[in-house]
C-alpha positions in Angstrom: -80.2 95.8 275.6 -82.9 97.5 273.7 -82.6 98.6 269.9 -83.2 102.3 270.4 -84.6 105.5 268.2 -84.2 108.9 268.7 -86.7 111.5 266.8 -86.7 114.8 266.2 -83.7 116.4 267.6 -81.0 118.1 265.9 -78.2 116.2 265.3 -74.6 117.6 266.0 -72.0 116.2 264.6 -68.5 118.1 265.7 -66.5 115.2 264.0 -67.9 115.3 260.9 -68.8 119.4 260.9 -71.9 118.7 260.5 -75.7 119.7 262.4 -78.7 118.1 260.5 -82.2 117.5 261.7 -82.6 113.5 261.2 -83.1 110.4 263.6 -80.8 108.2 264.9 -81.2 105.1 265.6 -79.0 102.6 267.4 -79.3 98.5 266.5 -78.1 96.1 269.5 -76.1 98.8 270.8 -74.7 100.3 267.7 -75.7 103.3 265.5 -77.3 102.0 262.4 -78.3 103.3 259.3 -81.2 100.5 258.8 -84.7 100.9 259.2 -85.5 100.7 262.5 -87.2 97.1 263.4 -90.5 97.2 265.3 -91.2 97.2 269.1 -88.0 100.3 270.1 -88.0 102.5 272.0 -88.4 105.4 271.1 -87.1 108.9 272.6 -88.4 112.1 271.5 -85.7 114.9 271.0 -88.1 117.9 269.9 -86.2 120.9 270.7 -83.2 119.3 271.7 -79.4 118.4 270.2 -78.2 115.3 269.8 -74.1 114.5 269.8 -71.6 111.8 270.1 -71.9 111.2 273.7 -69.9 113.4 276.3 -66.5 112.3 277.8 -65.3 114.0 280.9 -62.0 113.9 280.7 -61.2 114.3 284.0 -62.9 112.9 287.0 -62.3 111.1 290.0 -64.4 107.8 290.5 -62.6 105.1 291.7 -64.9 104.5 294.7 -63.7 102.3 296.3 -64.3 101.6 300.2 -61.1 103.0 301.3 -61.3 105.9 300.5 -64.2 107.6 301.8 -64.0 111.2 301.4 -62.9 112.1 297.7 -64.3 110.3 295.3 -67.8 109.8 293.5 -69.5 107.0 291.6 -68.8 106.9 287.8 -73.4 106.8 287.4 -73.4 109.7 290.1 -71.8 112.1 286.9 -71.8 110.3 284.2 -74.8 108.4 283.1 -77.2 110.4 285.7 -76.3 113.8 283.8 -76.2 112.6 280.5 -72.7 111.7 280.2 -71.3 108.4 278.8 -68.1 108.0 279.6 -65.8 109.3 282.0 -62.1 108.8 282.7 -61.0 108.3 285.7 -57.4 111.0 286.4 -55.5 108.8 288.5 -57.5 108.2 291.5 -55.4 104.6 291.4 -52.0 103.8 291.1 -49.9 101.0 290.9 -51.0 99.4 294.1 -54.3 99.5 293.6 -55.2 99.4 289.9 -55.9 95.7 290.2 -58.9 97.0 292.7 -60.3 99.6 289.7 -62.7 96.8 287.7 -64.3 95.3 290.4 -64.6 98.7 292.2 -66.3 100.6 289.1 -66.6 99.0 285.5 -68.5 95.8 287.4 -71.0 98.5 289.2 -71.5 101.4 286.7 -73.0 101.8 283.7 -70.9 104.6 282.5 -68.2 103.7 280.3 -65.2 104.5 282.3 -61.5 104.7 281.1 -58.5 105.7 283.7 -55.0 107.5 283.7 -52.8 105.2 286.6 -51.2 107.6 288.9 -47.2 107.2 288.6 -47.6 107.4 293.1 -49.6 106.1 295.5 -52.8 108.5 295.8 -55.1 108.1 298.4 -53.5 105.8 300.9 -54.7 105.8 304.4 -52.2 107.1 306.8 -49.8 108.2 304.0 -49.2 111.6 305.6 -47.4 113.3 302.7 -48.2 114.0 299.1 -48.4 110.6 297.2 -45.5 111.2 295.2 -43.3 113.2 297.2 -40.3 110.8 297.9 -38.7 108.0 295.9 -40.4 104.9 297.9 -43.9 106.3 296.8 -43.3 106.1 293.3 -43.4 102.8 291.3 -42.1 103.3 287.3 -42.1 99.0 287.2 -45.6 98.6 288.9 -47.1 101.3 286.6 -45.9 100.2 283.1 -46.6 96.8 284.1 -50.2 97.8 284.7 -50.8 98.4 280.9 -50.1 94.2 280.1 -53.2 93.8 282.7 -55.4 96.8 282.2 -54.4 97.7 278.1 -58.3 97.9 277.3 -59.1 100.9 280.1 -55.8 102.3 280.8 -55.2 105.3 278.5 -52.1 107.0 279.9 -50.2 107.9 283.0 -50.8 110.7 285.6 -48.8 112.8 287.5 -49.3 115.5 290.1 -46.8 118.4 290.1 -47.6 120.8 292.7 -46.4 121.7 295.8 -49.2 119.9 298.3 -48.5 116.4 295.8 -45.1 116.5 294.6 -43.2 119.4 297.1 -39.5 119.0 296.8 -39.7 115.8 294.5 -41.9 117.1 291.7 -39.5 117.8 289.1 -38.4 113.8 289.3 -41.8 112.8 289.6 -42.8 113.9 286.5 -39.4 113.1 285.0 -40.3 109.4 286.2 -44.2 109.9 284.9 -42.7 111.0 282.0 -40.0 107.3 281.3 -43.6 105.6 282.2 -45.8 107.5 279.4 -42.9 107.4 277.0 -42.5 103.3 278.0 -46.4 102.4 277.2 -46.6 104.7 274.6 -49.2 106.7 276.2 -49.9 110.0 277.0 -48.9 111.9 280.3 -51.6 113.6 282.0 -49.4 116.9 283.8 -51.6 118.2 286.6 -49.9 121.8 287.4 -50.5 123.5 290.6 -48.9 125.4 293.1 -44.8 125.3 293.2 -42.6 123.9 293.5 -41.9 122.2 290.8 -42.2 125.8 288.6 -44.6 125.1 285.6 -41.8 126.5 283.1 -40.0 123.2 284.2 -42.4 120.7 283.7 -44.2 122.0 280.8 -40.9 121.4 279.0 -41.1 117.9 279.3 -44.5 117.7 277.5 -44.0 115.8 274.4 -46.7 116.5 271.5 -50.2 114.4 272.8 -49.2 115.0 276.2 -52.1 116.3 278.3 -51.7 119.1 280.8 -54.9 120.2 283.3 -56.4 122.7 285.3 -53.9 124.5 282.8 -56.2 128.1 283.3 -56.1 127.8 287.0 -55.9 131.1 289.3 -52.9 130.7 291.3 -49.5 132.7 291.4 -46.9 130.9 288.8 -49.4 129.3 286.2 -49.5 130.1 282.3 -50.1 133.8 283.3 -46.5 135.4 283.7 -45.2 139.7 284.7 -48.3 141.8 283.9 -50.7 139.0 282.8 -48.4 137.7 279.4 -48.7 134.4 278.9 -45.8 132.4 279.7 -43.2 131.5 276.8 -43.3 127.6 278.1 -47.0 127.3 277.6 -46.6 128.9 274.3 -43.8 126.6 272.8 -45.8 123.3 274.3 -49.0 124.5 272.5 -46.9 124.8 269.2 -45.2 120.9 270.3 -48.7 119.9 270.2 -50.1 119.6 273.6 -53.4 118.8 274.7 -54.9 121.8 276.9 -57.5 120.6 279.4 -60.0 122.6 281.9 -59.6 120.9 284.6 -62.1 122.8 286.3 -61.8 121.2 289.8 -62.5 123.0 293.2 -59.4 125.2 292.6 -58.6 125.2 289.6 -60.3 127.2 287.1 -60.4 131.2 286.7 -62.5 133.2 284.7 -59.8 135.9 284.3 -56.6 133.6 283.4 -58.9 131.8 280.9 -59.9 134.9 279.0 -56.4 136.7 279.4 -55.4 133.6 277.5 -57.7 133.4 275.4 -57.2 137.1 274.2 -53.5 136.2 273.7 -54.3 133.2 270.7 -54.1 130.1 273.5 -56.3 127.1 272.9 -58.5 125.2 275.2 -59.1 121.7 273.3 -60.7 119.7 276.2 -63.2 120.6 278.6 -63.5 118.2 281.7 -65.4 118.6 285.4 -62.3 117.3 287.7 -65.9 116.2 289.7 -65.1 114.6 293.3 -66.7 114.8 296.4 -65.0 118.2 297.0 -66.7 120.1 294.0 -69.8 118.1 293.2 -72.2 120.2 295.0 -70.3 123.9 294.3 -67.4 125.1 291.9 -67.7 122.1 289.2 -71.1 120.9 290.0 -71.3 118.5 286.9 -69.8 119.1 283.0 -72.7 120.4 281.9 -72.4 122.9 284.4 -68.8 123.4 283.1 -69.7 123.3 279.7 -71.6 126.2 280.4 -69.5 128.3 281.2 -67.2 127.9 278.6 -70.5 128.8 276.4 -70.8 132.0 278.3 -66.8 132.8 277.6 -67.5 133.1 273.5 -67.3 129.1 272.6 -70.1 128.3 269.7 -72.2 125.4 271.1 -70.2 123.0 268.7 -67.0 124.2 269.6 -68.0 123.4 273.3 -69.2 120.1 272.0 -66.3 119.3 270.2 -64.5 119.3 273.3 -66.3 116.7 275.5 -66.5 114.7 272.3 -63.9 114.1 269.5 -61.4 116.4 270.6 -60.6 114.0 274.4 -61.5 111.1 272.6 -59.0 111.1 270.0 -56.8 112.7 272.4 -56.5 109.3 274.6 -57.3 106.8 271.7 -60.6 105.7 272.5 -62.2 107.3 269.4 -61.4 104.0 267.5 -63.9 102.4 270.0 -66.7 105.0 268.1 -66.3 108.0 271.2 -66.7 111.4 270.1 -68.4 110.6 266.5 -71.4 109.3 265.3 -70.0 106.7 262.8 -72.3 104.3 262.2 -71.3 100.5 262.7 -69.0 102.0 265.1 -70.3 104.2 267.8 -72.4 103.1 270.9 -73.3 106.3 272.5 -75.1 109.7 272.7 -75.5 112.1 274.4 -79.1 114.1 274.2 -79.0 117.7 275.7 -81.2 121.5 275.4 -79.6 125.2 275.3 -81.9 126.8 277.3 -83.0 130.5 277.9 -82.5 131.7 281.0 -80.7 133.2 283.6 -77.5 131.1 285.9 -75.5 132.0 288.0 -71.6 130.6 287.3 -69.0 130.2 289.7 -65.5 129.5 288.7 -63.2 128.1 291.5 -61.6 131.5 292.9 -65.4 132.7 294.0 -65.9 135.0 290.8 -69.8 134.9 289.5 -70.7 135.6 286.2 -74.4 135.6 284.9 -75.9 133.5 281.8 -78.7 134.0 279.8 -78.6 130.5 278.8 -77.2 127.3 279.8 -76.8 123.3 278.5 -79.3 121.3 280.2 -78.8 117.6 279.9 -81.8 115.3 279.1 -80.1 111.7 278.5 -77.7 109.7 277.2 -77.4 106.2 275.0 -74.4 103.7 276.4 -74.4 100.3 274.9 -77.9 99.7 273.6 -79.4 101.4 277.4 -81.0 104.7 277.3 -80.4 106.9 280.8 -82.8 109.6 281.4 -81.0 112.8 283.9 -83.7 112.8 286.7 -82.0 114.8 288.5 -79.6 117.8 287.1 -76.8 118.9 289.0 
């Protein structure tokens, strides 16, 4: 651990409202308003912003050995591109939660925080959706998890759509639901293809709940007849739910997000959904994502507000110092550029829209460590 000082950028504070040109320095791992001592290290942030550091709110890096094909390492989109902390959206349920420490807080440097999945995702052989019948679900093994896990657990996942749910999805997130409500926690509705129909489970959504990939492309979302945004979205907006990107490899459209958009809807959260699936096209990385939500009509603090405070007080960890620059309190930052030029954006239906700029990650802070982005997805 190394005390650390960054000079010269701009400083940008969405918690506080506030963008000021000072340095900020951070004291065995914490922000500090002291003096800085002698011998730190010193980063220069000429040109760039500096903010609480970014939280994905949605990614998928429980790596573990079996299961090959999905998932990506925590450093592989966090720390690497200038991202301190992800959270992990139920890549682990019941059965294998114990497996989650060992598998990714002992071998990453990202600051990692996890949703358990009310079923059983990802087990070899399963051959159905993981919580598609009864025997897959486990309401005892899942509220019992938080006694273990209460430092990283943050709330409880649940799929409902057709390919993860079919038939059963409408008890699935009745059961997800009982678990949330159990832990005091908040449910994290993934909504997808039907069955179940998203007018159903959106009325279970209790105010904090989260529901993602909520501005996805398919038939039967928050889009109803003629492109009017669905009276079940409205009234869970109003309960106050949490409205996440969810961007994914299927699950974001440019149209549905500014149809809604024109209608008054919010988006509070903006997270990757990164897996092996997406990393190299669609998502790509959440700077990647935050981009395009720049391009949409966000101000750059608006989009910073939401990979900061907005998903950090949204699953509790901002009393840990996420999403503000408190001093005595926080332990990360994230340092990043808006830069002229012209990108091409993908959402996840194939649509391309150009960009004259984009956010360009240079590094992040976590716990007294500063992690340059070598590479840029």
């Amino acid at each position: 651990m190394a005390d650390i000082l960054i000079k010269g950028g701009t400083v940008l504070d969405p918690a506080s409202g506030t963008e000021t040109e000072r340095d900020v320095y951070f004291e065995d791992g914490v922000l500090s308003e002291a003096e800085p001592r002698e011998g730190v290290l010193v980063i220069d942030a000429t040109n760039a912003f500096v903010a609480p550091g970014f939280v994905d709110l949605h990614t998928h890096v429980f790596n573990h050995s079996m299961f090959t094909n999905s998932r990506v390492s925590a450093d592989r989109i966090g720390v690497r591109q200038g991202v301190a902390c992800v959270v992990d959206a139920g890549s682990s349920g019941a059965i294998t939660i114990d497996a989650f420490p060992e598998n990714v807080h002992q071998t990453q440097a990202t600051q990692v925080f996890a949703f358990i999945n009310i079923g059983s995702p990802g087990l070899p052989h399963l051959g159905v959706g993981h919580a598609s019948r009864p025997d897959l679900l486990d309401l005892d093994g899942v509220v019992k998890a938080f006694d273990r896990h209460a430092d990283w657990l943050v709330g409880v996942k649940v799929l409902a759509s057709q390919s993860h749910t079919g038939a059963f999805g409408l008890e699935a997130v009745k059961i997800a639901r009982k678990a949330a409500s159990l832990v005091n926690k908040p449910l994290m509705l993934h909504v997808g293809n039907a069955p179940p129909l998203i007018d159903d489970v959106l009325d279970l959504l209790r105010p904090g709940d989260i529901v993602t990939h909520t501005y996805h492309g398919k038939i039967g979302g928050v889009l109803g007849y003629r492109d009017e945004v669905i009276a079940p979205f409205k009234e869970a907006v109003k309960r106050g739910v949490v409205v996440d990107l969810g961007h994914g490899r299927s699950s974001f459209s440019f149209r549905v997000f500014e149809t809604a958009m024109e209608q008054g809807m919010p988006l509070h959260c903006i997270s990757s959904d990164l897996h092996q699936g997406n990393v190299d096209r669609y998502a790509v990385s959440l700077a990647r994502t935050m981009t395009k939500v720049r391009s949409l009509g966000f101000s750059l603090p608006e989009v910073v507000s939401r990979v900061s405070n907005l998903p950090a007080a949204a699953i509790g960890i901002d009393q840990y110092g996420f999403g503000s620059l408190v001093p005595g309190l926080a332990t990360t930052a994230s340092i990043f550029r808006e830069r002229e030029g012209e990108v091409e954006l993908e959402d996840a239906e194939g649509s391309i829209r150009q960009s004259r700029s984009f956010i360009e990650p240079i590094g992040c802070v976590v716990n007294g460590e500063f992690f340059s982005v070598q590479e840029p997805l």
